[in-house]
N, C-alpha and C positions, 0 to 999 in steps of 0.2 A: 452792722447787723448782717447777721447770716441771710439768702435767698429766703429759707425759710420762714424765719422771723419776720422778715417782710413783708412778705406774701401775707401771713397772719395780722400784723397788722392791718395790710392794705383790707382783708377781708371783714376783721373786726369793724373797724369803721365805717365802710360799706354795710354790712348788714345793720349796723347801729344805724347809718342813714337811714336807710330803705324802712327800718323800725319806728325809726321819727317820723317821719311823711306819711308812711301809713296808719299812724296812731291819733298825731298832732294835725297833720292838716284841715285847716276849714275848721278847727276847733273852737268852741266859744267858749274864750274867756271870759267873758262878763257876757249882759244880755246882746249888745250891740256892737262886739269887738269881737275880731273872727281871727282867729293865727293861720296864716296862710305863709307854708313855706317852701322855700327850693332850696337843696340843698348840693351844696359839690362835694368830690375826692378828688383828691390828687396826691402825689409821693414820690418823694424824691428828697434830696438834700434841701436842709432848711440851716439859716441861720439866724440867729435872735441876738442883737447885739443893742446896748442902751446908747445912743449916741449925743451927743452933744456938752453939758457943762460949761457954757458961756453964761452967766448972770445964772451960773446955779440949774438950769436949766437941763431937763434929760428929757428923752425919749425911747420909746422904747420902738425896735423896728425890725420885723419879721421880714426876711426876704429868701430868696433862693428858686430852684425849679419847681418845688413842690408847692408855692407858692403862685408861681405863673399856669401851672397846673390847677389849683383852683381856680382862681380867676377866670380862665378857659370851661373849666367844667359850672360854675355856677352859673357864667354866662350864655349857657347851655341849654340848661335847666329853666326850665318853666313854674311857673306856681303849682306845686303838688308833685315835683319830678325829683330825681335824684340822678345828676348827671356825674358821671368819670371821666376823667381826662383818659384818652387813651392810651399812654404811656401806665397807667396805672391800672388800666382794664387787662391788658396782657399777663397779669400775675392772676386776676379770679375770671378772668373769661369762661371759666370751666363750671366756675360755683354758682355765677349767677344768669338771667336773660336777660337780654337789654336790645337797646336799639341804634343804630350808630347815625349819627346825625354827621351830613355834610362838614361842619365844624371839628371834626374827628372827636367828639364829645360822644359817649353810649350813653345813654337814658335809660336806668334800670327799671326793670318791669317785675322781677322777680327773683329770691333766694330758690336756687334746688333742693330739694327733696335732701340730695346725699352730701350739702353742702359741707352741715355741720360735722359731720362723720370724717370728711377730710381734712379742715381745716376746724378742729374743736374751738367754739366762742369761749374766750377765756381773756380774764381780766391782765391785763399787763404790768408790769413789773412798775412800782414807784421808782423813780430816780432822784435823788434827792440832787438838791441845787450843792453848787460850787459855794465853797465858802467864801469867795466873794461876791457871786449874784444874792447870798444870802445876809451878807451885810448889806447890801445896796437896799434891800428887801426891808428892811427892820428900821433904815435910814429916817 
């Protein structure tokens, strides 16, 4: 993916975080059941591979930087917070406010005013599956 297209991502899902937590958290579900969330970014190369096939047996298993990136930022984040990993903050450091915690995690605090103007909120391209993850799928 271009810089660009990344960046837009990175900012897409960031703003969609920041959207969730400020919507959804502390929410009641039912009378006595409260959704409380924290949420991470992170981005970077990912890879999704099914492994295994002994006694028929698969799994499925996401790994990579963008991955360890999570991890990092969620572990970050607090109940009601939306943390970024800081390798992933360096592309919307611009768009959004945040706060940089020791952990090198930022904890968002805010979308700008001229966010959208620069990097337009826009839905992303379907990609459709490999026609072998798509048999594996239908298996």
């Amino acid at each position: 993916a271009s810089d660009s297209a990344f960046r837009a991502a990175i900012f897409n899902a960031t703003a969609c975080a920041l959207e969730l937590v400020n919507n959804l958290n502390n929410y009641y579900i039912h009378d006595e059941i409260m959704l409380q969330l924290h949420i991470g970014v992170g981005a970077g190369e990912l890879f999704e591979l099914h492994v295994g096939g002994v006694n028929d047996r698969w799994e499925y298993l996401v790994a990579g930087d963008a991955v360890c990136q999570l991890d990092n930022a969620v572990s970050g984040a607090a109940k009601g917070e939306v943390g970024i990993d800081g390798r992933a903050w360096e592309y919307v450091a611009d768009l959004f406010t945040g706060e940089r915690r020791d952990s090198g995690v930022v904890i968002l605090t805010d979308l700008l005013p001229h966010a959208s103007q620069v990097v337009p909120i826009q839905a992303l391209p379907v990609i459709p599956p490999s026609p072998e993850l798509a048999e594996l799928v239908k298996g």
